[in-house]
C-alpha positions in Angstrom: 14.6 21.7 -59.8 18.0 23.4 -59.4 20.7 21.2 -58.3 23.4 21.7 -55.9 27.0 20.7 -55.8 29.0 18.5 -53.6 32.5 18.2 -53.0 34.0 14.8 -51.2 37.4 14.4 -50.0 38.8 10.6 -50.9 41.4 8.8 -51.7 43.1 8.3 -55.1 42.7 4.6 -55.3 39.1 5.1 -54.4 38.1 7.8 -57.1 39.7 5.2 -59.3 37.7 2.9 -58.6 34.1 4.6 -57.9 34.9 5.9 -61.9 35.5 2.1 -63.2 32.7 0.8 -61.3 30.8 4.5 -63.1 31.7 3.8 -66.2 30.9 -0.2 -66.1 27.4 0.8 -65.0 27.4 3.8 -68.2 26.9 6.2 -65.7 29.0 9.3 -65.4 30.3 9.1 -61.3 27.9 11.7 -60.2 25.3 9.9 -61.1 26.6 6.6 -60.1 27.1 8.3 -56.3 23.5 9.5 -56.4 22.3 6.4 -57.7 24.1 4.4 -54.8 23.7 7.2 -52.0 19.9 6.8 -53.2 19.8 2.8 -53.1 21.8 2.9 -49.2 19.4 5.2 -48.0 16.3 3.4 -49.1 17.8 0.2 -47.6 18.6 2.3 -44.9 14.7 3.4 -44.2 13.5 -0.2 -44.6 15.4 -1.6 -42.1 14.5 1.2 -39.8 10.6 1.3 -40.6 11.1 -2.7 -40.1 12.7 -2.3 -37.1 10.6 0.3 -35.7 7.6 -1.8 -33.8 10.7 -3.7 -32.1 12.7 -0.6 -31.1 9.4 0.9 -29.4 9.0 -2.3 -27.5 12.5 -1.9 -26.1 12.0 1.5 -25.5 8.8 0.9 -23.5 10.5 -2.0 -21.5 13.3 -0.2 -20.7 11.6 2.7 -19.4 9.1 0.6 -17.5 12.6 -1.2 -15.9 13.6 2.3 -15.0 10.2 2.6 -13.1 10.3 -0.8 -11.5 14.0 0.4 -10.2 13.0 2.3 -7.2 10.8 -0.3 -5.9 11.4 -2.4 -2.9 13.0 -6.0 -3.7 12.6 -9.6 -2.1 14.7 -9.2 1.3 17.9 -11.0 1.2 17.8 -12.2 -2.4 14.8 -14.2 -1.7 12.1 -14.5 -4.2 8.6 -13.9 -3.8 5.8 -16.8 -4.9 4.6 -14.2 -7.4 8.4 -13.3 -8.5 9.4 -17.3 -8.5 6.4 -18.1 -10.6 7.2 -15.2 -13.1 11.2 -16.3 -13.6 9.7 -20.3 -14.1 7.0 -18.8 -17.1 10.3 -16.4 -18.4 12.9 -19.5 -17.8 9.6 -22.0 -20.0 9.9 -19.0 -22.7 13.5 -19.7 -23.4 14.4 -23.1 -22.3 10.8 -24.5 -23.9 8.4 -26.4 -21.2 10.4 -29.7 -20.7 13.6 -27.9 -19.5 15.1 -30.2 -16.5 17.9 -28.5 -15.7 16.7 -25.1 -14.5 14.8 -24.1 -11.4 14.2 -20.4 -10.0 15.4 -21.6 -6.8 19.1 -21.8 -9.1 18.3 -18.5 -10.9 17.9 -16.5 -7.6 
C-alpha cells in the first residue's frame, strides 16, 4: 500500500515533546502520531457507536416535539386531566413515587 505524506504546522515546544514522548515509546514520531491518531479515533468510534441508540432517541423526541408544536394547548395555562396525569407519571419518574413536595397543580 503506498503511503502518503502529511505535513502539520506546531509549535516548537510541542514537536519537542511529541519526539520525547516518540522516542520513550521506541517509536520514530511518525509512527508515534499514527499510532495515537489511530488509538483517538477508535476511542472516538466507540463512544459514538455507544452513544448512537441514545442520540436516535433524542432525535426522534425532538422531532416528535417539533410535531406536537403546532398543536392546540390547554387554554389559559390550564392542564388537561390527561395532560395533569402525564406531568404526575413524568414528576414519579424523576422525583421517585413518595415525592411530597411536588404536585402538577405547582408545575403548571
Amino acid at each position: 500500500m503506498a503511503k502518503t505524506r502529511i505535513s502539520i504546522s506546531l509549535e516548537q515546544e510541542q514537536a519537542e515533546r511529541i519526539r520525547l514522548h516518540a522516542e520513550r515509546a521506541g517509536m520514530d514520531v511518525s509512527a508515534y502520531l499514527v499510532h495515537a491518531a489511530t488509538r483517538q479515533m477508535a476511542e472516538t468510534d466507540a463512544i459514538e457507536e455507544q452513544f448512537a441508540k441514545v442520540d436516535a432517541l433524542i432525535d426522534a423526541a425532538e422531532s416528535g416535539a417539533r410535531e406536537l408544536a403546532g398543536e392546540p394547548g390547554a387554554v389559559d395555562g390550564e392542564l388537561t386531566e390527561q395532560e395533569r396525569r402525564d406531568v404526575e407519571a413524568a414528576l414519579g419518574l424523576v422525583y421517585g413515587a413518595d415525592r411530597h413536595d411536588v404536585s402538577p397543580e405547582r408545575v403548571a
